[in-house]
N, C-alpha and C positions, 0 to 999 in steps of 0.2 A: 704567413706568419710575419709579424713585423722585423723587423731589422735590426731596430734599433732596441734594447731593452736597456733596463735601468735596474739594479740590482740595491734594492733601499733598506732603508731599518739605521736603527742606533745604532754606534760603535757597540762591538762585537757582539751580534748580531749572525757575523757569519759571510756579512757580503764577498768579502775575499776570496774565501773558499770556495761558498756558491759561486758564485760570476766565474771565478773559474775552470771549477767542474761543466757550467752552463755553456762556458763557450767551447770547453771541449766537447761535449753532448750535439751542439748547434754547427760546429765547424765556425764559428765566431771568434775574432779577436776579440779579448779582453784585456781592460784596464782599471788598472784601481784608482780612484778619484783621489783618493789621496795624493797619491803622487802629483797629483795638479794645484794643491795649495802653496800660498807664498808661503814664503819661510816666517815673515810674521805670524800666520794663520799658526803656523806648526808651533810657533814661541808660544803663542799665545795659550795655545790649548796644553804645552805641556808645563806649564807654570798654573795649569785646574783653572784659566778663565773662561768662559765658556766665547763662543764665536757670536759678534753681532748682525745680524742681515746685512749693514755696509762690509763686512768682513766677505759675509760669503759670496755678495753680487759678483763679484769678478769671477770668485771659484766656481759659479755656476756658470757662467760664460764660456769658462775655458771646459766644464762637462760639456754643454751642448755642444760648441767647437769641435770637441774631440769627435763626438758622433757625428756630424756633418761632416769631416772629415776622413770617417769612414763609410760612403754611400751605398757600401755592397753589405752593410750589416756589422752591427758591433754591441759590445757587452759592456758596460761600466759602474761598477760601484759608485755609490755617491746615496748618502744620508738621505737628502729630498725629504728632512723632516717635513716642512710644512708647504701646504698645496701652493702659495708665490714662487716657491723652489720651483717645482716640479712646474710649475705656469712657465719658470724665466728656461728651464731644460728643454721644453716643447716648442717657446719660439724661436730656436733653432730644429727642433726634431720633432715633428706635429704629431710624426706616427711612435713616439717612444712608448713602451711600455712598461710599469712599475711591477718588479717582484718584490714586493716585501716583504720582507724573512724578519718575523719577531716571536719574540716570548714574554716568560714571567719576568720581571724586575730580578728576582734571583738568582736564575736562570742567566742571566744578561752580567749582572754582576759578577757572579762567577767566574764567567769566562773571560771580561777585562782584568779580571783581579790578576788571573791566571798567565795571561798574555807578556809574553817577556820583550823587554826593550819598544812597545808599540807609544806613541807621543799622546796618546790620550789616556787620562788615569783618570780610572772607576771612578774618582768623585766629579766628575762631567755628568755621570748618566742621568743621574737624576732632572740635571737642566734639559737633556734630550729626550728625556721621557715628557718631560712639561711640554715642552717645541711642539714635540709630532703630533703629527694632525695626519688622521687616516686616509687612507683614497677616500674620495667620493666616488658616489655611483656612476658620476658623469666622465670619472678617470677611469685610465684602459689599465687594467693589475689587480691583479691579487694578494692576499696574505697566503703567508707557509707558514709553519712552526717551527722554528726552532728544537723543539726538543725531539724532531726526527732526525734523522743522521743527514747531512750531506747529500747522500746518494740519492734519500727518499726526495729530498727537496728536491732533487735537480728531476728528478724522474716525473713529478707531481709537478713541476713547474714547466716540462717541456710537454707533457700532454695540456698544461690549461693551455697554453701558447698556440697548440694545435688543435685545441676545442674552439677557441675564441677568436681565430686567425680571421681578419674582418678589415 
């Protein structure tokens, strides 16, 4: 089973939760990608501007980093809207793999709406929605749903991990 995983989707989506149910499940350290943005990054998005690729270059750096940094296996949240992301995450961690935990637009908003004190407000999602760009076939991940609980995800996410362990 790979090591490295990558716990993806738009703001609240769940990654927090997931990644760290997953790593408890996995015996994995887990981290939340956020905690690795510059404090710019954090201004910027909690003033509703959305983030521009020069913004996130660095923050994806410092994702792959963290995983190379863990070479016995690690878990970390991190958006990975679009397949460049997810390209600049792999040439540090070739074996990473994408869980992507998504749902309905309402579904999604809902629970940013709901989210108290978090630096991203619901009117971002819409530009995260335009952003993402799904795995391709040629990338190692799957989608979850969202609208299962937590438990279902991590359960459904730790049998694909050991179906597809390659």
């Amino acid at each position: 089973m790979s090591k490295h995983i990558v716990v993806m989707g738009v703001s609240g989506s769940g990654k927090s939760t997931v990644g760290a149910m997953l790593g408890e499940a996995l015996e994995l350290p887990y981290k939340d990608g956020d905690d690795l943005h510059t404090q710019n990054n954090i201004d910027k998005m909690a003033q509703g501007i959305p983030l521009s690729d020069d913004d996130r270059w660095p923050w994806l750096q410092h994702i792959g980093e963290w995983l190379v940094d863990h070479p016995d296996g690690g878990i970390i949240g991190c958006s990975s809207l679009k397949r460049s992301y997810r390209d600049k995450i792999r040439e540090y961690a070739p074996d990473a793999v994408f869980i992507h935990v998504h749902g309905s637009r309402d579904l999604l908003y809902s629970r940013m709406s709901e989210r108290p004190g978090h630096f991203m407000p619901a009117s971002l999602l819409d530009s995260q929605l335009e952003t993402l760009e799904e795995l391709r076939t040629d990338e190692r991940g799957d989608v979850f749903d969202i609208a299962e609980s937590p438990s279902e995800i991590v359960a459904n996410a730790v049998a694909w991990l050991k179906d597809h362990d390659n």
